[in-house]
N, C-alpha and C positions, 0 to 999 in steps of 0.2 A: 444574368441578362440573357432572354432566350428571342433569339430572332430563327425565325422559321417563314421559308418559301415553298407556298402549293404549286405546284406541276401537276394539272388534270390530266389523264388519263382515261382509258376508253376501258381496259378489261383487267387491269393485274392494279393491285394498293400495293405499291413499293414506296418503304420508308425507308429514306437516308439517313443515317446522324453520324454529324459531323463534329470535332473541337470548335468552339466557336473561337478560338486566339489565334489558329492557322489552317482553319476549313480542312485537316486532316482526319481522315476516314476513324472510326472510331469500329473497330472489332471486337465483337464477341458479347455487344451490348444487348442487353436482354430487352423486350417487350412483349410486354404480361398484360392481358384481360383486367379491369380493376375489379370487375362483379364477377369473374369467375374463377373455377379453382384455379391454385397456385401450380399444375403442370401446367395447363397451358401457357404457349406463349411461343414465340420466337426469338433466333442471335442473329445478329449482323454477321455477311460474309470478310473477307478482305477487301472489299471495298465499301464498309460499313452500310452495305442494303439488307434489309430483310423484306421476304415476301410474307405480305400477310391474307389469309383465307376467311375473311369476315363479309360476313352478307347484309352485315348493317353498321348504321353509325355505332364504334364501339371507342371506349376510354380506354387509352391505352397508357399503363406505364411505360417510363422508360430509362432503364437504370444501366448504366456503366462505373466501373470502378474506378474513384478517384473523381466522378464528377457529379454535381446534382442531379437529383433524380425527378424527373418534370411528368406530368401525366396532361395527355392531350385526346382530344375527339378527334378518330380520326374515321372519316367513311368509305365504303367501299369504292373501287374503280381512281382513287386517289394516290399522286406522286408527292410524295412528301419531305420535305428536307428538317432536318430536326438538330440545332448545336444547342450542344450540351457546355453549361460552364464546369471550370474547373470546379473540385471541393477544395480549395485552398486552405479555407476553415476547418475542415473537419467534420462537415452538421450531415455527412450521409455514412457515418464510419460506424458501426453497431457497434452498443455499450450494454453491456447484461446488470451492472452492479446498481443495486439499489432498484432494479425494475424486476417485475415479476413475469416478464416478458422477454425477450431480445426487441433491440428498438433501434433507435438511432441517436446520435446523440441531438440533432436539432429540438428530436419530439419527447427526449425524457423529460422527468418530472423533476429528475435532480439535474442540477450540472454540475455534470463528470469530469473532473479532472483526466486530461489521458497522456502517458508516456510511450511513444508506440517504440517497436524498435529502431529507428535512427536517431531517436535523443539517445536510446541506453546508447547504439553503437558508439554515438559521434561524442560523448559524455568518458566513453571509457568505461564505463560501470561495470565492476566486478561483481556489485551484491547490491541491495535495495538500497540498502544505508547509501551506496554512492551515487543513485537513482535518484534520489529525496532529494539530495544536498544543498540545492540552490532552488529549491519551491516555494513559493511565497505560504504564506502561512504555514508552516511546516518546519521543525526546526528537529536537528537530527541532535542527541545527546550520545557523548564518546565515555564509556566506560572501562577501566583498563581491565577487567576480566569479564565484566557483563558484557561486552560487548557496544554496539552502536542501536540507542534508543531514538522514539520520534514522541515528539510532544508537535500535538492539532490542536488548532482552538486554543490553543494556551494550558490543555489538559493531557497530564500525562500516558505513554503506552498502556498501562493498563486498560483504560476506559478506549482504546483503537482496536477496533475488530479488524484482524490478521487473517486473509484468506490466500486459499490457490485455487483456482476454478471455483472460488466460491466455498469449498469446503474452511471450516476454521480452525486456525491452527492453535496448536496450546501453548502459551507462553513460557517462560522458561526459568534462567536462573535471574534472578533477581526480582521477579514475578512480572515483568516487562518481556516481550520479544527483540530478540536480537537481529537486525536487523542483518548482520554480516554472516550471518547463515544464508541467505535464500540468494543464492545462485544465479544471476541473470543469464546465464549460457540459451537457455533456451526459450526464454521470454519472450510472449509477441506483445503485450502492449502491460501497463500497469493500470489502473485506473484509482481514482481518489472518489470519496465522497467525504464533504464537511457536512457537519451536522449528525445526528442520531438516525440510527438506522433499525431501533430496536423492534420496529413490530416485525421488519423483515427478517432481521439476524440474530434478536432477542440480546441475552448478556454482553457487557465488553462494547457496545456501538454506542457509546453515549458522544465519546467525541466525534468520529468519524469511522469510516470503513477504505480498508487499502486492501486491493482486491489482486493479487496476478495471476495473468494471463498466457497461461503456456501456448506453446505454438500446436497448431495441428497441419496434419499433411496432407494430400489430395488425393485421390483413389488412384490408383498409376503412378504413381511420383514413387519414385527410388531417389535419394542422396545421400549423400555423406558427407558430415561436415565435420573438418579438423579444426580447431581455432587455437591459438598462443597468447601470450599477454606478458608483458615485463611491464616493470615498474623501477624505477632506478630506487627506489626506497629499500628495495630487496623483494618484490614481489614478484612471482613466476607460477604462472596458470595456465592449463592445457586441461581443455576439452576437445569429444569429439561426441557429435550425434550423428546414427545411422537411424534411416526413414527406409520404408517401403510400401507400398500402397498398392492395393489390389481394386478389385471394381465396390466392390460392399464393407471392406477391411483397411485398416491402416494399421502398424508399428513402429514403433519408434522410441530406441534404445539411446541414452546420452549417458557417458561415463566423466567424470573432472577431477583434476588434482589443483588444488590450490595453496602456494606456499607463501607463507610470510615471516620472513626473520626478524620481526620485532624493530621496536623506534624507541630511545631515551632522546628527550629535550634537553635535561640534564648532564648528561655525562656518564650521570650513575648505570652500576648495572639494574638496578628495578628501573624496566621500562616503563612509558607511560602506556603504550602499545605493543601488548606483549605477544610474541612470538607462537604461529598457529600452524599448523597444515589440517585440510581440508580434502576428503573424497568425498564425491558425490556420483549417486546412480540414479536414474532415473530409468522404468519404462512403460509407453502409455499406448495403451490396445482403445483404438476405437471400432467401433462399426453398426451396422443402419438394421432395421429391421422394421419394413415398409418407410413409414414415415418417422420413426424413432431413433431416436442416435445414441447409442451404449459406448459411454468408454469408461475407461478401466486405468486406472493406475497408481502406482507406488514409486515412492521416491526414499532413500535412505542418505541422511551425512553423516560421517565419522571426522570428527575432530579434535585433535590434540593438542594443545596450550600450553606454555608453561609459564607462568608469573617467579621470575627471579625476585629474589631478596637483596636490599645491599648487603656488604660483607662487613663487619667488625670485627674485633681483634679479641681473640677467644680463645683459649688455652683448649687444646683437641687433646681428650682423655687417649684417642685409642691411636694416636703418634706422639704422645707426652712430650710435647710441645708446642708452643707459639704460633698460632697460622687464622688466617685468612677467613670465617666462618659466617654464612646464609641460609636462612628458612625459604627453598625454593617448591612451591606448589605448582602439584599436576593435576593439569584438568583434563577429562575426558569425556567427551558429548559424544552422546547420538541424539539423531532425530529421525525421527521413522513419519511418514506422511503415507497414509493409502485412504486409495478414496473408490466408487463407482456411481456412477451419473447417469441416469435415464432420464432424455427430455427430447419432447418435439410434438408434433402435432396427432391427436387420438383422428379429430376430425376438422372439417374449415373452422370451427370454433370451438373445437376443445382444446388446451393445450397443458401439459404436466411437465412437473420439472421435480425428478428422484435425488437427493444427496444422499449416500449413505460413505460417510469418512471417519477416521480414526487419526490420530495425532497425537506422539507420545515424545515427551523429551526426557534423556536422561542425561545424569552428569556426576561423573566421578570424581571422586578428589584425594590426592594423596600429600603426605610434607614430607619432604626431605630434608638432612641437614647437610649441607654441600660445603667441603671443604675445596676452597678456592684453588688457595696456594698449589695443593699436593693432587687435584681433582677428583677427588672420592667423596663419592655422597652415603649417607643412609639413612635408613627410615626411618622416620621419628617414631615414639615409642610411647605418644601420649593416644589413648583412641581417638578422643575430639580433634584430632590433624585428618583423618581418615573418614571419608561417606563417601555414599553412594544414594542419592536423592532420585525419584521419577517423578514424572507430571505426565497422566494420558486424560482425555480428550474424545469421547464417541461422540457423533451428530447424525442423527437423523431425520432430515428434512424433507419433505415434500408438498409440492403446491400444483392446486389443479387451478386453471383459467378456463370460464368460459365467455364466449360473446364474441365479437368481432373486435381480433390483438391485435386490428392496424389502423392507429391511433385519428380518432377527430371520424372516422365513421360509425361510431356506436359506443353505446357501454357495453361495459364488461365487468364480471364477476370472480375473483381471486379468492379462494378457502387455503389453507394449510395447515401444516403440523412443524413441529419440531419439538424435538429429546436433544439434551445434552447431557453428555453424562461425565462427570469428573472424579479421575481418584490421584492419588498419590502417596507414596512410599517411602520410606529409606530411612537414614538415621537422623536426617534431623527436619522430620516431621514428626512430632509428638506420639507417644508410642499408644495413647489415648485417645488417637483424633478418632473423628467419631464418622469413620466408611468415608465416601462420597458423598461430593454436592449435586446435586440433580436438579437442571430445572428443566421442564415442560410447558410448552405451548402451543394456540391455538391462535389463529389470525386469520383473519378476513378482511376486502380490500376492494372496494365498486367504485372503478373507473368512470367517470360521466362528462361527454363532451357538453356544454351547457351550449354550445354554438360551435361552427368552425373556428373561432380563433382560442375559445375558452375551454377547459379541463381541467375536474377536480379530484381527488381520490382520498375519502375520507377512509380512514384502517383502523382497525384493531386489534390488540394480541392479549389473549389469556394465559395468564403466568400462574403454576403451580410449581413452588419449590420443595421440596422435600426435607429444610435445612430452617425456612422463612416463611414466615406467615406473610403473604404477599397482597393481606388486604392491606396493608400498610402503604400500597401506591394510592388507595383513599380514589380511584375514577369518581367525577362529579359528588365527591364529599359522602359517596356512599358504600365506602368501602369494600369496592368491587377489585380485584385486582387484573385491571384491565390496563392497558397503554394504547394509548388514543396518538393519531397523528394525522396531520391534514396537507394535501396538496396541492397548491392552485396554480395551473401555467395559461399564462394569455401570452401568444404566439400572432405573428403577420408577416405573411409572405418571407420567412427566412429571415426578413433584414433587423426584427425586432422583438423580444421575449422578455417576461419577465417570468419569473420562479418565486415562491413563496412557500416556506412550509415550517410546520410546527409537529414537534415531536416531542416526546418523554419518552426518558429513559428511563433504564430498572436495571441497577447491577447487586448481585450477592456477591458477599466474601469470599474469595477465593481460597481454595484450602489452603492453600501457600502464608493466606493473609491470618486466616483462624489459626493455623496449627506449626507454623515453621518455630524451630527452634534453632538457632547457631550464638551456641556459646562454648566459649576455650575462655583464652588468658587474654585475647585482645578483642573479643568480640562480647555481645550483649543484645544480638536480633531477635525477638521472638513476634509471632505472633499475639491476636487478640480475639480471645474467645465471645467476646461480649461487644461485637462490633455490628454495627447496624446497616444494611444495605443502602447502598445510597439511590437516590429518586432526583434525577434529572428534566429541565425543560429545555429546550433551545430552539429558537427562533430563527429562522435564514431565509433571506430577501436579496434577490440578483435580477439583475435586468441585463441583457445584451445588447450592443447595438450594433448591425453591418452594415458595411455603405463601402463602395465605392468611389476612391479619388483619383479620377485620372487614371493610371495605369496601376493604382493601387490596391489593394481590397484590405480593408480592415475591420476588428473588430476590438468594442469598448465595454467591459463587464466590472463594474461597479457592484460590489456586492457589502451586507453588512452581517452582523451576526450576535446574537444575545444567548450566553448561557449561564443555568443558576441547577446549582448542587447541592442538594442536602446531605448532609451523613458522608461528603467524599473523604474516600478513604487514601491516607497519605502514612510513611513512614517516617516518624519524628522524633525526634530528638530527645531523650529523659533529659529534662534539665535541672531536676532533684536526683542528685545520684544515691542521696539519703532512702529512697524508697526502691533502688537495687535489692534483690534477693540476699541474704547474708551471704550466699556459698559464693557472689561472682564480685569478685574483687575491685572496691571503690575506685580505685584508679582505671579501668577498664578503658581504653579510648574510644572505644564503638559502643555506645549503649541507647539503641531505639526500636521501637516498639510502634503498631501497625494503629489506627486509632482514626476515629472519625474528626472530620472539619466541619462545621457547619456552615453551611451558606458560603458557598464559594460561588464567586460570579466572575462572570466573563463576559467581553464584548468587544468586538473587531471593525474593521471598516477596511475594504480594500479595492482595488482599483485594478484591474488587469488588460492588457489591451494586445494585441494581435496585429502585424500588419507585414502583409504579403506583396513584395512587388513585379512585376513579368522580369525587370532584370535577375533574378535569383533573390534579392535582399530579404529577409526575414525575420522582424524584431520582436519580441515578446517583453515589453516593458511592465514591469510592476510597485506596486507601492502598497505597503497596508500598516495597520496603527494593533496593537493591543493592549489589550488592559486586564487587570487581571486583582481580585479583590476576596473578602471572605471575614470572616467575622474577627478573624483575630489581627485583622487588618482595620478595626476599628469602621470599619465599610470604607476603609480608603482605598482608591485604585491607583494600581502602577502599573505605568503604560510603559511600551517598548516600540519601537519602528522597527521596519525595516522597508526594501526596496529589492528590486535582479532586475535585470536584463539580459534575457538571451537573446543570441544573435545568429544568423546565419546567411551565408552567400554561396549559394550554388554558380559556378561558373562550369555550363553548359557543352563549352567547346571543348573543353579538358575533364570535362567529368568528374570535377573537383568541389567537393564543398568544405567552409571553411566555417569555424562553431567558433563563440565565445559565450560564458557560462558566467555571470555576476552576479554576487550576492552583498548588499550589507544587513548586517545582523547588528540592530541597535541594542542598547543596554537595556540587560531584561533583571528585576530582582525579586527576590522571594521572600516570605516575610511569614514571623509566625510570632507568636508574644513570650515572652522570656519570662524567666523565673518572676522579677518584679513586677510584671506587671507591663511591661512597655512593650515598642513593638521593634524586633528585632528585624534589622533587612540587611540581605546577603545581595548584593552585585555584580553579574557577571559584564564586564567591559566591553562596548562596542569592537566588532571588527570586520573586515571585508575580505571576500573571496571573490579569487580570478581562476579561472580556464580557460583554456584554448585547444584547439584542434584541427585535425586537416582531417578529410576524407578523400579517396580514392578506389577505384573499381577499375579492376586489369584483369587482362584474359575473358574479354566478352562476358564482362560482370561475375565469372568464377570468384575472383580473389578480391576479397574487400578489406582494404587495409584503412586503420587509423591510428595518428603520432598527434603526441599533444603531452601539453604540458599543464599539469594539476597544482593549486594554490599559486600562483604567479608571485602576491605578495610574500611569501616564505610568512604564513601561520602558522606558530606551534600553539604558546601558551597563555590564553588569556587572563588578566587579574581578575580575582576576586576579592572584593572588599563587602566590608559590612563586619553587624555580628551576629548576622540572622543564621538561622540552621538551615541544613542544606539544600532543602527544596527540591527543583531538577537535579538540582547535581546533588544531590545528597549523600549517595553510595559511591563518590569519589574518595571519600578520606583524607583530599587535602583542604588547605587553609587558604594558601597563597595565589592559586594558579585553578587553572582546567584545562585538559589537554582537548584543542580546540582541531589541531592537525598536525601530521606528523612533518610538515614542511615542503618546499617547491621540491614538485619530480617533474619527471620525463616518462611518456608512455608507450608503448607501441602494441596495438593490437591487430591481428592480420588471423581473417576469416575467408576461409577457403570452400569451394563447393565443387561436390563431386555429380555430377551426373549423367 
């Protein structure tokens, strides 16, 4: 709502802007020329004036943070008052992911999911996995040594492109990303995109893209920040980031330790959530050169695991007698992340954007045999107890834009490149695999405003694999191997949007999927040399609506979504154990093997809605449907619900806000066809999540503390029924149960600032 009073004047254009909720002065707000370059302009003093030197009627922007940004005629010798509304919604908060540009989110083409930091704070969030948790369409999978997985769309990690600044990261052990790696210490917001993203990000985007977004620091800004974290489950985390910031230079060094002493639901000693400590370093050199911005950074984690065994009763050769006896495995990760980034503006209409990153996981693994009773372990003595596996990852990406990049005044023309380069090593990746997988691409992308309210952007990317004959995406039936996708936003006045877009994907086998081999006495995973890349479409249609009720501001985004998979690749189940290799023993209880699905389909419908009120109140209601289908599902589909609500109350006079986090997560099943012929479905059981929390800011906003309490319902273990194979949970190994959470805690987290 923008209400503005002219005050003629005889020789000076003084513009006021004010909060329109308590006519308070609004400092340091910028007002920018719309026709000319981006130096000029003017800031509001402390009494939100600026003096402006224009000698004709000029458009002026006028953007401050946190509030809409209005653009107005203003003429010379003119007094001018100008309230600005709050951004309550979020639509002036700049989103980089899925645009080949920096934008906003009102004016992208996708809509962006965004976590900024006071959800992670007020959330408690140690790692992404805790970030995800209660997302509407978003469903986090718990592994007790892979770690914490995310299934989008109803499609699993694999097919989610994993980024940090955009760079992508290489997934890991189980050929999914573990979510309980990536560190929120220094996070400034996370962003989502549903849907394929592959002419931008190429491989791995067929479900979606999750992007995060590290912090950066200001030129002159020095702090230091200690933070601490318990968990009454037994977790205990400490970090510290130091910042410095010079006129043209930033740095900024973050060190953490993160401990976790393991969670049995059971009783048993094999946990279901086994026991980890965590270092993590980070440090990120920014700095300008003219209108260009170079930063520079690497991140390393070291992590060590251990998966206990239960004990049985076992005659110990080297105490010659009776005692207490567990196969307990050591794991050892690293993750090493570096990256360098050149983007900003060449001229008023050229703009480039450089990725050049690396991304490399490794993971050791050893078995011991651990005697309980008398507590002496040793090293087993079979080789297959014993690896050392890598996964690296080179990207390099770049994309020039030219035209006019601020949106709804012109078209604009987008070219790019990108190289990925994949290898992988150790002992049980096939001693035959054959080098790296590579693929290469080329994409172009013409933004066109068709009218002010209307914008299209039709793309493409050329794909060269080195591994794939990649005319197999078949573009318009002529065997081009190209990936088409289309953009259409109609936009009015802020209050109403819709989004539309279609995309194809294109993923190759991952060497992990061609080449991996893990066989011993209880295992039987290998790879499939003869596997065919899968080719993707999916469809996504959102509308928003904002309005104002009363003292309210809301908003209503209804969206849907259709996706169809050929050749998806899944790890299933040998269910003729008769066509085992002779050397791996028929009894073997793990025996599956990496293999195409055909025609897997999907389709969504969901409902999200937003509503802000001047008391502090703050509800984030949702609802959405899935369904989830494929050929060996006879083209039948099985749907699943679910529903959250977050909530929040800022109380003002105490500087107190109070968060509540709800999720239910309906019964979702998996299904695949069994030896006879029928169709086999696995169920995992309905169940609901609770959070809560307090925030608070002491010591003139230095010390930001937050206590709260995580799963309220006390969630450990959900049932699984059915006799289908195992689907999402498939690399669980149980029958009965899935470790869904490790039960009601207590948190406290207190973040401190030095400056």
């Amino acid at each position: 709502m923008l209400n503005i009073t002219l005050l003629w004047g005889q020789h000076n254009t003084v513009v006021t802007v004010l909060a329109i909720h308590d006519d308070s002065p609004l400092i340091g707000t910028t007002l920018q020329p719309v026709e000319q370059s981006s130096t000029a302009g003017w800031v509001t003093n402390m009494e939100g004036k600026a003096y402006l030197n224009i000698t004709q009627p000029t458009l002026i922007r006028v953007s401050s943070i946190g509030y809409l940004t209005i653009e107005k005629l203003i003429s010379p010798g003119q007094s001018i008052k100008i309230k600005l509304e709050e951004d309550v919604l979020g639509l002036e908060e700049v989103v980089v992911t899925g645009s080949f540009v920096p934008t906003t989110s009102a004016r992208s083409l996708y809509a962006v999911k965004k976590l900024d930091a006071s959800i992670i704070e007020a959330r408690g969030s140690v790692n992404l996995g805790d970030a995800l948790q209660t997302q509407l369409n978003l469903k986090t999978i718990q592994d007790d040594v892979l770690g914490t997985r995310v299934v989008m769309q109803g499609i699993s990690g694999p097919n989610v492109k994993m980024l940090i600044d955009g760079v992508p990261l290489v997934n890991g052990a189980g050929g999914e990303f573990d979510l309980s790696q990536i560190n929120m210490n220094n996070v400034e917001r996370v962003e989502i995109v549903e849907g394929p993203l592959s002419v931008q990000y190429g491989t791995n985007a067929l479900a979606g893209t999750i992007n995060v977004i590290t912090k950066n620091y200001a030129a002159n800004e020095t702090s230091i920040n200690p933070n601490a974290y318990a968990e009454s489950v037994g977790q205990y985390n400490a970090d510290v980031v130091f910042a410095k910031g010079w006129k043209n230079l930033s740095v900024s060094l973050s060190a953490a330790r993160n401990q976790f002493d393991g969670f049995s639901s059971t009783g048993e000693r094999k946990e279901n959530w086994i026991p980890r400590t965590q270092y993590l370093g980070n440090v990120k050199v920014k700095t300008s050169f003219k209108s260009l911005n170079i930063t520079g950074s690497y991140d390393q984690m070291w992590q060590d695991g251990i998966s206990h065994g239960n004990a049985t009763s076992s005659f110990n050769n080297r105490t010659g007698r009776l005692s207490e006896v567990a196969n307990d495995n050591y794991f050892n990760t690293r993750r090493l992340n570096g990256s360098l980034i050149v983007d900003g503006k060449l001229s008023d209409k050229q703009y480039i954007h450089l990725v050049n990153g690396v991304s490399r996981f490794k993971q050791s693994s050893r078995k011991f045999i651990q005697d309980v009773i008398d507590d002496v372990r040793w090293l087993s003595t079979n080789i297959e107890d014993h690896d050392t596996t890598s996964f690296t990852t080179w990207t390099f990406r770049g994309t020039y834009v030219h035209g006019n990049t601020r949106e709804n005044k012109g078209a604009y023309i987008t070219a790019g490149y990108e190289a990925s380069i994949n290898t992988a090593s150790g002992g049980r990746i096939s001693a035959d695999a054959d080098g790296s997988v590579n693929e290469y691409g080329l994409f172009t992308a013409v933004e066109v405003p068709l009218s002010a309210k209307v914008k299209v952007q039709p793309a493409l990317r050329y794909i060269y694999s080195n591994s794939y004959d990649t005319k197999d995406i078949d573009f318009l039936g002529a065997d081009l191997p190209l990936l088409p996708s289309l953009n259409i936003m109609y936009s009015k006045d802020r209050k109403f949007d819709i989004r539309f877009s279609y995309g194809q994907g294109y993923r190759t086998p991952s060497v992990r999927e061609l080449f991996y081999e893990f066989i011993d006495a209880n295992h039987y995973i290998v790879g499939n040399r003869n596997l065919q890349p899968e080719v993707g479409h999916n469809l996504n249609a959102s509308a928003t609506w904002r309005t104002t009720i009363g003292k309210i501001t809301a908003a209503f985004t209804p969206s849907v979504f259709f996706s169809q998979i050929d050749n998806k690749i899944d790890l299933i189940q040998i269910l003729d154990r008769e066509t085992l290799p002779d050397e791996v023993p028929k009894n073997v209880p793990v025996a599956r093997v990496y293999d195409n699905i055909p025609n897997f389909k999907a389709y969504g419908i969901n409902l999200a809605g937003e509503l802000v009120a001047q008391n502090g109140i703050r509800l984030s209601p949702g609802f959405g449907l899935l369904a989830r289908s494929g050929s060996e599902a006879d083209d039948k589909f099985f749907r699943s619900y679910e529903a959250n609500m977050n909530a929040g109350y800022f109380l003002k006079q105490m500087d107190v806000k109070f968060n509540v986090f709800y999720k239910y997560n309906g019964r979702i099943s998996e299904f695949a066809r069994k030896q006879d012929g029928s169709i086999g479905v696995l169920t995992l059981e309905d169940y609901h999540t609770l959070d809560a929390s307090l925030s608070k800011t002491l010591f003139n906003g230095r010390l930001f503390t937050t206590i709260g309490a995580k799963n309220i319902f006390n969630v450990t273990d959900i049932s699984l029924t059915g006799d289908g194979s195992k689907g999402l949970v498939l690399q669980t190994g149980r029958e009965a149960f899935y470790p869904i959470s490790w039960g009601r805690t207590f948190f406290i987290k207190i973040n401190y600032t030095i400056q």
